[in-house]
N, C-alpha and C positions, 0 to 999 in steps of 0.2 A: 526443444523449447517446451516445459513441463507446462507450461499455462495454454497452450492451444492444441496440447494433445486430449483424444478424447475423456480418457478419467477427469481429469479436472475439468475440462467444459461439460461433462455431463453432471459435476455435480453444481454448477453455477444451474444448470436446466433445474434439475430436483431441491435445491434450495438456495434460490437466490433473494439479495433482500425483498423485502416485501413490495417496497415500489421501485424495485428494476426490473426490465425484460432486458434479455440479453439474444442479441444473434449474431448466428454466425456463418461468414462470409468464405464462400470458394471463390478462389481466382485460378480463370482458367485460361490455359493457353490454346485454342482452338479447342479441342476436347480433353485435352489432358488438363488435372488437376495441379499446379503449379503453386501455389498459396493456401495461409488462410490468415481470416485477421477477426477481428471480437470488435463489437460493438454492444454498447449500455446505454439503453433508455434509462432516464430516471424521472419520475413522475415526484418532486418536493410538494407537490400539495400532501402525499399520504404521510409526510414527516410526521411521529411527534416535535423532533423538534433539530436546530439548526446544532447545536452544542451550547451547552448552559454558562464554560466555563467565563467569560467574557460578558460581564452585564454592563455596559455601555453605550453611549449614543451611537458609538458607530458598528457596534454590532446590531443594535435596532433597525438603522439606515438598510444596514446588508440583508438582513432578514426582511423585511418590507421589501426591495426591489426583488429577490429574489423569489417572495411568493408569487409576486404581482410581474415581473417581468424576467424570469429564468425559470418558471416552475416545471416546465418539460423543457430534458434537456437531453440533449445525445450524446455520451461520447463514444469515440473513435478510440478503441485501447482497454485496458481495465482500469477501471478508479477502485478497486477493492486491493492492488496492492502495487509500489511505486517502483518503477523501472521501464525500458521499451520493453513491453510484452504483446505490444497491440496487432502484430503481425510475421507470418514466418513465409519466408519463401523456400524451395526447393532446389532453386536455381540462381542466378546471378541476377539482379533487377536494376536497371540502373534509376535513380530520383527523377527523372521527368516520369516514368512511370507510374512509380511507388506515389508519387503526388496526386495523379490522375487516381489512381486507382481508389485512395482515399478518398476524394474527392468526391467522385461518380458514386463509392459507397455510403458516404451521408446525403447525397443526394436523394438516393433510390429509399434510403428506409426514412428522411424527412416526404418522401413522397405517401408511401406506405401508411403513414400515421396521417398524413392530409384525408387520404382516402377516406379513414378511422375517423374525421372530424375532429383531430386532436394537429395545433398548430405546436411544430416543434419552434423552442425560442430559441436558445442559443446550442452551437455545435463547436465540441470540444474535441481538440485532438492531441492526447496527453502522452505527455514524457518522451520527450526525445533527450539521446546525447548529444553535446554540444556538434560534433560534425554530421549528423546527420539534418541536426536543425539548420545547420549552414546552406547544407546541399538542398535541401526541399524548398530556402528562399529562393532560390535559383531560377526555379518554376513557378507551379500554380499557387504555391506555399507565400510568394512576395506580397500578397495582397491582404495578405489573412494576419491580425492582430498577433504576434508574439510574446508570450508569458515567458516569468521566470518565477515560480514560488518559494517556499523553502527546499534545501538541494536536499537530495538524496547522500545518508549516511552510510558510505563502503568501507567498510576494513580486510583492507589485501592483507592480507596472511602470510605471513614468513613463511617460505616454504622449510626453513630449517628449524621450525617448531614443531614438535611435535610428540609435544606431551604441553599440559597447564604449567608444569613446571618453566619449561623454557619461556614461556608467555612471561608468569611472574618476575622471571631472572631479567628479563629484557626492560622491564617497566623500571622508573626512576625512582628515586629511594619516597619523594611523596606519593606517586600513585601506586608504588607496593604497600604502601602505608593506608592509604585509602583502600584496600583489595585486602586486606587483614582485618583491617573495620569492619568492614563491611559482613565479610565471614564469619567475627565475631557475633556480631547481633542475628546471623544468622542459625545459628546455635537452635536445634530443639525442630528446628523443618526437617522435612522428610520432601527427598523430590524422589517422585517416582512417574515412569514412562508409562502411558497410560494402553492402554490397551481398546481393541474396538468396544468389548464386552464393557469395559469402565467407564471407555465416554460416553456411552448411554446409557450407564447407570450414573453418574455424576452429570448427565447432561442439562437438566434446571440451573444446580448450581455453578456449572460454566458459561453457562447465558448469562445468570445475574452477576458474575463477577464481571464477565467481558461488557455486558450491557453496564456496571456502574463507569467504568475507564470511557467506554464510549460517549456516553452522555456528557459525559466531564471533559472532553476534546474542547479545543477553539473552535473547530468547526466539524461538523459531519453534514455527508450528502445522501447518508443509507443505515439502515441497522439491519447486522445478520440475519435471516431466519433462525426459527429458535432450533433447527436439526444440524444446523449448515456443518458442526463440526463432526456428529456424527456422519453426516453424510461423506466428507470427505477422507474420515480413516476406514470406511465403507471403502468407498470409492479408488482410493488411490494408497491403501496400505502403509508399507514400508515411506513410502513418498512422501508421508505426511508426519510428524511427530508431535504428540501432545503430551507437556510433561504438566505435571500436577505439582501443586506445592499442598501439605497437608502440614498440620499443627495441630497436637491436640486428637490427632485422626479424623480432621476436619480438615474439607480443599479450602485453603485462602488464596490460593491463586493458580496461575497457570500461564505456560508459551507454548506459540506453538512454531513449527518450522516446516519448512518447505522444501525437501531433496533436489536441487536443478542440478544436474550434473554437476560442474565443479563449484556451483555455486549454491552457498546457502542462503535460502531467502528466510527471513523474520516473518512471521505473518501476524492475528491475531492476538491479543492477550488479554489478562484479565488478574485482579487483586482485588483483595478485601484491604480498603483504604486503612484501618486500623493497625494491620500487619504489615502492612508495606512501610509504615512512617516509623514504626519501631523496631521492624529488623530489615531497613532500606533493601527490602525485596526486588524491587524494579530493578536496581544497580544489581543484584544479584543474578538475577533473571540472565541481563545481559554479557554476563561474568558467563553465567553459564554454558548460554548460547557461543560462548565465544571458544570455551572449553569443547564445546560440541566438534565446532570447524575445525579448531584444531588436532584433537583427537580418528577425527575420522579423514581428514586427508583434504579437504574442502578449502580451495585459492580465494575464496572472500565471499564476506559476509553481507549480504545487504539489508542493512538496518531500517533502510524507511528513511520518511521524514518523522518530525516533531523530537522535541526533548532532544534538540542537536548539540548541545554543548556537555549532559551527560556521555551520549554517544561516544564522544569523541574522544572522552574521561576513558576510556577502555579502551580505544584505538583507533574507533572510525574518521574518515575524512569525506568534509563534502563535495558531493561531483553536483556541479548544476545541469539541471535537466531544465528542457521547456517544452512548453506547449504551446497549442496554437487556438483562437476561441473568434468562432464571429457570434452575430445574431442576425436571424432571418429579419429583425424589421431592421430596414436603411439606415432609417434615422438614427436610430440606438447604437448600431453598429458605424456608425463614423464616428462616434463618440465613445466606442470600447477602451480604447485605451487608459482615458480620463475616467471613469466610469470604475473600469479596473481597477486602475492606482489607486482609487481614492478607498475601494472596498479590502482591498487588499490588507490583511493585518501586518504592523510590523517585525522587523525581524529583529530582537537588539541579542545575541549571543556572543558569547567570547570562546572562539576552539582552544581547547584543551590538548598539548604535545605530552603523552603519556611515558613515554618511552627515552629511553638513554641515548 
């Protein structure tokens, strides 16, 4: 599990966003080391800001309760990218455990921070797969408020692809149609693999491109550090891939990806809003990445959430993940649920069947 090996939690340590702490948690079996699992503080008062895209009463409403009654908040897992990454074991564990163990550990760092004079409000315990969510209601998990937000976007991978070509051959006569468009306005970019030495010389202008896309979210709970991307082709090499998009011999954008063994994760990105609406870069982007998995050998893609009905334009389907959310005050938390729904943005998308 690439996210709770030491290169990448050491670079969550040397550039994590500006108002999260992060720790991290051994579980042991008498003396032997048996686990580990990732925990994030997030401090929302250091926000500039929630996400601008959404100027409405009920994103006001969300932003108001959330300064005033979510602004320290724990989670249980990563919130910097979407899948169960929040814990690995060694051994076989069965869910009354694994429940407890969570448990006891927002306990112990909500205590930590009481110490600190800092009241944690709510505790988040994010992305599970549907059967593991099943099994953890089982136990200590039946009490605790259940979430579902928007699903995470996977595109399993033919294993009998294995070039861009068989991808294209396989798509329906509209979405090969759309995948030629798109290449066309494509025309005149230059994508090139970026190197350590390039993302720190390019690294201002992959802040501000990554920093305008993030501001421009429905919602955000954190902004990068401005090294974080250096730090991680630092950090974890090969592991990590950042390609550039140039015009002009200018970056207008950029992805990047995340090596997990048979899986490829999407991680951050970033465009120059001008370039993207005239040579539909984003769809590109994704085209890309998707070239990527395929070419190098890689069973599926994990897209993320948002922009789920483009995703799915290329191939992805969604899996629902949940999570789980109390609040340390009583009162508030009998009322989660309601509270939830009501902040919760909706979902109106239509998935897209790409393929023959």
């Amino acid at each position: 599990m690439f996210f709770l090996q030491t290169p990448y939690l050491s670079v969550l340590e040397r550039s994590a966003p500006v108002n999260m702490e992060c720790f991290y948690i051994g579980i042991f079996e008498n003396s032997e080391l048996i686990g580990v699992s990732l925990a994030q503080y997030l401090d929302l008062n250091k926000l500039e800001s929630f996400g601008e895209r959404d100027q409405c009463i009920k994103t006001a409403i969300r932003n108001f309760i959330f300064k005033n009654f979510a602004s320290h908040t724990l989670f249980l897992g990563n919130n910097m990218i979407t899948g169960q990454n929040g814990y690995v074991f060694s051994k076989e564990i069965d869910f009354e455990h694994i429940s407890e163990i969570l448990l006891q550990s927002a306990d112990e760092i909500t205590q930590y921070f009481k110490q600190k004079g800092v009241t944690i409000h709510l505790v988040s315990f994010k992305d599970f797969y549907q059967n593991c969510a099943i099994e953890l209601k089982q136990f200590r998990f039946k009490h605790i408020y259940e979430f579902n937000t928007q699903p995470n976007m996977v595109f399993n991978l033919d294993e009998n692809w294995k070039s861009a070509d068989d991808y294209i051959t396989a798509l329906s006569k509209k979405y090969r149609d759309q995948y030629k468009r798109a290449h066309k306005k494509f025309n005149g970019i230059l994508v090139k693999n970026l190197s350590f030495e390039e993302v720190v010389q390019y690294e201002n202008t992959i802040y501000d491109l990554y920093h305008y896309v993030a501001k421009n979210a429905p919602f955000n709970t954190f902004f990068l550090a401005k090294n974080h991307f250096s730090t991680l082709k630092g950090q974890c090499g090969n592991r990590f891939q950042i390609f550039g998009y140039f015009f002009n011999d200018k970056l207008v954008g950029f992805h990047t990806l995340l090596l997990n063994d048979e899986t490829l994760e999407t991680y951050f990105l970033g465009y120059d809003e001008t370039i993207q609406k005239e040579n539909m870069l984003y769809l590109n982007m994704l085209y890309n990445m998707t070239e990527y998995g395929i070419e190098n050998g890689f069973k599926r893609i994990i897209f993320g959430r948002t922009a789920l009905e483009i995703k799915s334009s290329v191939g992805a389907t969604p899996v629902q993940m949940s999570g789980f959310i109390y609040h340390n005050n009583k009162i508030i938390n009998k009322y989660i649920g309601k509270i939830f729904k009501q902040l919760e943005p909706e979902l109106n998308w239509q998935q897209r069947h790409p393929f023959k």
